[in-house]
C-alpha positions as CSV (number, residue, x, y, z in Angstrom):
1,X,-21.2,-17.2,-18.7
2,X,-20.2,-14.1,-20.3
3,X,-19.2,-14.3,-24.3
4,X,-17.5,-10.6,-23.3
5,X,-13.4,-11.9,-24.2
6,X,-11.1,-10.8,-21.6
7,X,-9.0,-8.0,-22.4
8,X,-5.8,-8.1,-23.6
9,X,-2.2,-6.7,-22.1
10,X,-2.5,-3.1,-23.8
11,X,-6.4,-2.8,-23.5
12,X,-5.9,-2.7,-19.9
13,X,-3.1,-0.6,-19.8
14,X,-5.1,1.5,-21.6
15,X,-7.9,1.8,-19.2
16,X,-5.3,3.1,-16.8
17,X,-3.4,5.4,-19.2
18,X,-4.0,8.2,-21.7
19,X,-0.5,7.6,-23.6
20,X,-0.2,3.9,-22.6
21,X,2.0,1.8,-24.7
22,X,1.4,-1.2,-26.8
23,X,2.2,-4.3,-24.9
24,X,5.1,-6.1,-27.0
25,X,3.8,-9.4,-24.7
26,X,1.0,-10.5,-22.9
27,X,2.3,-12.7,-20.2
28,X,-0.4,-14.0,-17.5
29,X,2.1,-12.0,-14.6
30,X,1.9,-8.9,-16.3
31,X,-2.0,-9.1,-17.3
32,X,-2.7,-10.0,-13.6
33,X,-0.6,-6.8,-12.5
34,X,-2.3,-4.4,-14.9
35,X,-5.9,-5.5,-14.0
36,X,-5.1,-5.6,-9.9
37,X,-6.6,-3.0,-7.8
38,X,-7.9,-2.8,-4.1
39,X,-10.2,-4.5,-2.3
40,X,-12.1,-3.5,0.2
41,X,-15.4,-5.8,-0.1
42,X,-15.5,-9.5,0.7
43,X,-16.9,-12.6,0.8
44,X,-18.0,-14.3,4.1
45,X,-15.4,-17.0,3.8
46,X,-12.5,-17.3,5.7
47,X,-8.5,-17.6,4.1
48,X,-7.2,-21.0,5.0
49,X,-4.3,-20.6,7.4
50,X,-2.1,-22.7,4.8
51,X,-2.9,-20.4,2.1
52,X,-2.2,-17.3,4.6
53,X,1.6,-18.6,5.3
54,X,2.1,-19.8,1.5
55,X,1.5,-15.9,0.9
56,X,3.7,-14.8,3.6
57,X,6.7,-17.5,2.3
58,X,6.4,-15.6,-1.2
59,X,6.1,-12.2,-0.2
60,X,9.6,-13.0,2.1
61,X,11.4,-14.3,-0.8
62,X,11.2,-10.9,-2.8
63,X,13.8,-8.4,-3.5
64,X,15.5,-7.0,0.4
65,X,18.3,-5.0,0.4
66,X,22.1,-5.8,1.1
67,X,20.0,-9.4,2.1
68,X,19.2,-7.6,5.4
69,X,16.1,-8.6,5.6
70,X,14.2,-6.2,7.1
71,X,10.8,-6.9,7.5
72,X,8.2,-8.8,9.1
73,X,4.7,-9.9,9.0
74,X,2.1,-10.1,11.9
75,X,-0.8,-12.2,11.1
76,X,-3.9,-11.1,13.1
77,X,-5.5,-14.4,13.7
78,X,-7.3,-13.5,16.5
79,X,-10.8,-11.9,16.1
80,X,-10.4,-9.6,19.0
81,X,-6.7,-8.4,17.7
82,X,-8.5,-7.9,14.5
83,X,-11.0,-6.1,15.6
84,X,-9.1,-3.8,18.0
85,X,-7.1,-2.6,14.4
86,X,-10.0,-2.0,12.6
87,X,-10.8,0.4,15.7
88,X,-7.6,2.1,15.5
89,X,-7.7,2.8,11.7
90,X,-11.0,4.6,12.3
91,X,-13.5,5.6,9.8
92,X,-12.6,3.2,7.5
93,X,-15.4,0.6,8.9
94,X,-14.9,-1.3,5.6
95,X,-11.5,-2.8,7.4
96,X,-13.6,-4.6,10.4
97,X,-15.2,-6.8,7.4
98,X,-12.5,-8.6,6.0
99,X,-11.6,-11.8,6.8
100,X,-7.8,-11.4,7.8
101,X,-5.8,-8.4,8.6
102,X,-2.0,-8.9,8.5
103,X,0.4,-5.7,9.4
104,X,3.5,-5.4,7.6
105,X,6.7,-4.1,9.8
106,X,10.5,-2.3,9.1
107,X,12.7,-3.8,11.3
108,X,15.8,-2.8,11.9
109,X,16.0,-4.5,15.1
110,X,17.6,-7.7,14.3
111,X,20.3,-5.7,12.8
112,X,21.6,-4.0,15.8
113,X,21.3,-7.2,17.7
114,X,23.2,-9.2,15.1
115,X,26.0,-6.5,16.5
116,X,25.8,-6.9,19.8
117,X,26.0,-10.8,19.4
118,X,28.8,-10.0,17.4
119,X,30.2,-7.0,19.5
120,X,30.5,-4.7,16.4
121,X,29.4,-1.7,16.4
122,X,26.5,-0.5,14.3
123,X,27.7,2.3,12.1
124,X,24.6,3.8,10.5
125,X,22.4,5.0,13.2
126,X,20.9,7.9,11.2
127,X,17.9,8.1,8.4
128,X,19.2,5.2,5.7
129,X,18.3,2.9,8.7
130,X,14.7,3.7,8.2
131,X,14.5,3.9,4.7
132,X,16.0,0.8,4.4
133,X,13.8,-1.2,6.4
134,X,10.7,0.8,5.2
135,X,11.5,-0.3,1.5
136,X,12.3,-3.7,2.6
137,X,8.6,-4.2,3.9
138,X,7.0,-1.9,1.2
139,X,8.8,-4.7,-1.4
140,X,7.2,-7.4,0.2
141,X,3.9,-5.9,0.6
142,X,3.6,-5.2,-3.3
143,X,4.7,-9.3,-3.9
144,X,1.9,-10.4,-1.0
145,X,-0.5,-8.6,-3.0
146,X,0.3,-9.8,-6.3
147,X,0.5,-13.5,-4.7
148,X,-2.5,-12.8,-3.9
149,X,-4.2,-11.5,-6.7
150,X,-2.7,-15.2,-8.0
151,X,-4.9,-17.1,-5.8
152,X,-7.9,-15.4,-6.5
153,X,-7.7,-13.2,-3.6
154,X,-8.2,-9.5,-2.8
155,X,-6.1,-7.2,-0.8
156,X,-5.9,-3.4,0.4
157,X,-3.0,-1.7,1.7
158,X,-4.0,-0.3,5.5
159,X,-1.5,3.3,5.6
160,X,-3.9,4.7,8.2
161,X,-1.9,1.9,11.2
162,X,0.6,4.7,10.8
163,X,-2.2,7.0,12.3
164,X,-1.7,5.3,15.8
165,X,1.2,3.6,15.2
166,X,2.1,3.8,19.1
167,X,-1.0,2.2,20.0
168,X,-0.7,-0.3,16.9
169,X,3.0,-1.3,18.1
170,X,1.7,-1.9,21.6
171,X,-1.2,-4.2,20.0
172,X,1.3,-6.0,18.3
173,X,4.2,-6.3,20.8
174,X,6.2,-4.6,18.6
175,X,10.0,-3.9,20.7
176,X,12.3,-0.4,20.2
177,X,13.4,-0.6,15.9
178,X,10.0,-2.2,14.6
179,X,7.7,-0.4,13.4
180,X,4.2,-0.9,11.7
181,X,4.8,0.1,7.8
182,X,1.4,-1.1,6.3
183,X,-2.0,-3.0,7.2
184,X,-3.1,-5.2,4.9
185,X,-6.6,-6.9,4.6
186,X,-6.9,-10.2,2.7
187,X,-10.0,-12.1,1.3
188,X,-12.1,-13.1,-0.9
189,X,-13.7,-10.4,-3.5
190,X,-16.8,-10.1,-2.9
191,X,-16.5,-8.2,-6.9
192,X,-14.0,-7.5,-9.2
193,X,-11.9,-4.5,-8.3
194,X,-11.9,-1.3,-10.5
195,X,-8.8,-0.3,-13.1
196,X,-8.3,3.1,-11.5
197,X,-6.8,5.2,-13.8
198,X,-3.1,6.9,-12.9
199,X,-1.3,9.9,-14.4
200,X,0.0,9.8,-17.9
201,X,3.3,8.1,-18.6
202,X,4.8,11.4,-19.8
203,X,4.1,12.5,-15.5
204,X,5.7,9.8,-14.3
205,X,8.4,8.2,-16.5
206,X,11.4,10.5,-17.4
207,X,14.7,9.9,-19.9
208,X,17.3,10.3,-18.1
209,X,16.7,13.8,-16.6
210,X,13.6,14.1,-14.3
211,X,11.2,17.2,-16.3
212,X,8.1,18.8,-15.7
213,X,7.3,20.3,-19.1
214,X,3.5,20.4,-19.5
215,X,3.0,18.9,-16.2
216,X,0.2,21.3,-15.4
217,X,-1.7,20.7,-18.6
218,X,-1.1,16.8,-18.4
219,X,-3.1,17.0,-14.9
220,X,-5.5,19.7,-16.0
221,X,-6.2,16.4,-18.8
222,X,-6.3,13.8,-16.6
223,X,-8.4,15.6,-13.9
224,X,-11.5,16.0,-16.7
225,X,-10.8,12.2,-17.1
226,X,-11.2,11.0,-13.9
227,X,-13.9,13.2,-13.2
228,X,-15.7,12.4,-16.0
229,X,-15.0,8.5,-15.7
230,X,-14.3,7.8,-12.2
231,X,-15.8,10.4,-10.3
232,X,-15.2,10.8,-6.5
233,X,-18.2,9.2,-4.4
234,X,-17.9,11.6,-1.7
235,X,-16.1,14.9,-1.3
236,X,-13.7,15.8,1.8
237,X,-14.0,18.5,3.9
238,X,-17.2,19.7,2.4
239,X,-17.6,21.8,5.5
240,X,-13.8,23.8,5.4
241,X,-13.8,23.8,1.4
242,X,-17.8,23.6,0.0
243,X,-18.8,21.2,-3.0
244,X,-16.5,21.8,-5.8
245,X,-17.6,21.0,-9.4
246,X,-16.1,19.6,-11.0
247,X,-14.4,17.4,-7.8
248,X,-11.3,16.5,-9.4
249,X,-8.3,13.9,-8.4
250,X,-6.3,17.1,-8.4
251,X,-8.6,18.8,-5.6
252,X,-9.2,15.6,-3.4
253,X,-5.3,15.2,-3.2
254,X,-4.9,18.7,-2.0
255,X,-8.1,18.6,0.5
256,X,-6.4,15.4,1.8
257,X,-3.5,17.1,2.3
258,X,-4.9,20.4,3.9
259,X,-4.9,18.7,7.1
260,X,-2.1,17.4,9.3
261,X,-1.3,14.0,9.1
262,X,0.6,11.3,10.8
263,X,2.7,14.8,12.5
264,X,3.6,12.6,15.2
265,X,5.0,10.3,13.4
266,X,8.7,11.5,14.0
267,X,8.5,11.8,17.0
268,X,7.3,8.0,17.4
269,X,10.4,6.7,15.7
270,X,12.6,8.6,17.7
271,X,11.0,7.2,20.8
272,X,11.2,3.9,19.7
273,X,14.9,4.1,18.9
274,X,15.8,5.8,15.7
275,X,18.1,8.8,15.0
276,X,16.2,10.8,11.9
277,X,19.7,12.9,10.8
């Protein structure tokens, strides 16, 4: 047993930010959200279908707007189903190893039928429609992952279902209005995830006007940080860009974004239903 003390509240907000704050509490919520982070090892041991469902229960009982509820949860129990995802979010074998993959879904599906049954009309066939139902499932992804986190679990966001999300919906039966938002995989850790550290508060958290004064030195600073402290394991598109040194968060972001990505991805919603004015 280690005699190391756990850190407190601001110690680990600290490992995440330059200009973090002192915490004025140190509840057990709010030290389990500062030290979460993904997961992407895992142990050989399988989640307990009970367990899986508890999780589901309290990520469906977050925050949904208007109470419209627009979200659901696929639970991959089946090995093959599973591993058919992990073949579609390729090049990320690391998915293939966890013990249960769940995909979270918008749906804006049971709304328009709730207007047929009704014979109303449904008035907001345009972009809201998505957005809506896209934060609805982003909201309970983020309280799945912090359930989990609860239980002793790990979990990593899967955006890459998006990728193929036509093959993905077909995978999952998924009708016209549902889509696949996020893949998640669940386990047990096989080690405790790194505190990555994020932007400064001064990037990110504004006073009642959004600003960008000093933006570029702010990143500048927390590019030799990350560098320095969390450097990169491998570097994208070596072959299109070279090795960069240093390899900063700043020039991964934009090599990750060089390339197209997800540029179907319209077109998708509008075949499955959705008007994007």
């Amino acid at each position: 047993m280690s005699d190391t003390p756990e850190p407190n509240l601001s110690q680990l907000l600290a490992a995440r930010f330059s200009d973090a704050p002192d915490a004025v509490a140190d509840h057990p919520e709010l030290h389990a959200l500062a030290a979460r982070g993904s997961c992407r090892a895992f142990l050989d041991q399988p989640v307990p279908d009970d367990v899986v469902q508890m999780l589901c229960a309290v990520a469906l009982a977050s925050p949904t707007k208007s109470d419209l509820q627009q979200r659901d949860i696929i639970v991959l129990k089946s090995a093959a189903a599973r591993q058919r995802l992990a073949e579609l979010v390729s090049g990320q074998a690391w998915v293939a190893q966890a013990p249960m993959l769940l995909v979270l879904c918008g749906n804006n599906r049971r709304q328009r039928l709730l207007h047929d049954w009704h014979d109303v009309p449904f008035a907001n066939d345009h972009l809201d429609a998505v957005i809506n139902a896209t934060a609805d499932a982003a909201i309970a992804l983020g309280a799945f992952m912090a359930a989990a986190d609860a239980l002793g679990l790990g979990s990593c966001p899967i955006s890459a279902v998006r990728n193929e999300a036509g093959a993905v919906s077909d995978l999952l039966g998924l009708p016209d209005h549902v889509f696949p938002f996020a893949g998640l995989a669940l386990g047990y850790p096989a080690a405790a995830p790194e505190i990555a550290k994020r932007l400064p508060l001064r990037v990110t958290v504004h006073e009642d006007r959004y600003q960008e004064d000093g933006l570029r030195d702010a990143v500048a600073s927390y590019d030799a940080d990350r560098a320095a402290t969390q450097p990169y394991a491998r570097q994208r598109f070596v072959e299109t860009f070279g090795e960069a040194a240093p390899y900063t968060w700043s020039t991964d972001k934009v090599r990750q974004y060089s390339a197209p990505e997800r540029a179907g991805f319209g077109d998708f919603m509008r075949k499955r239903g959705f008007r994007l004015e």
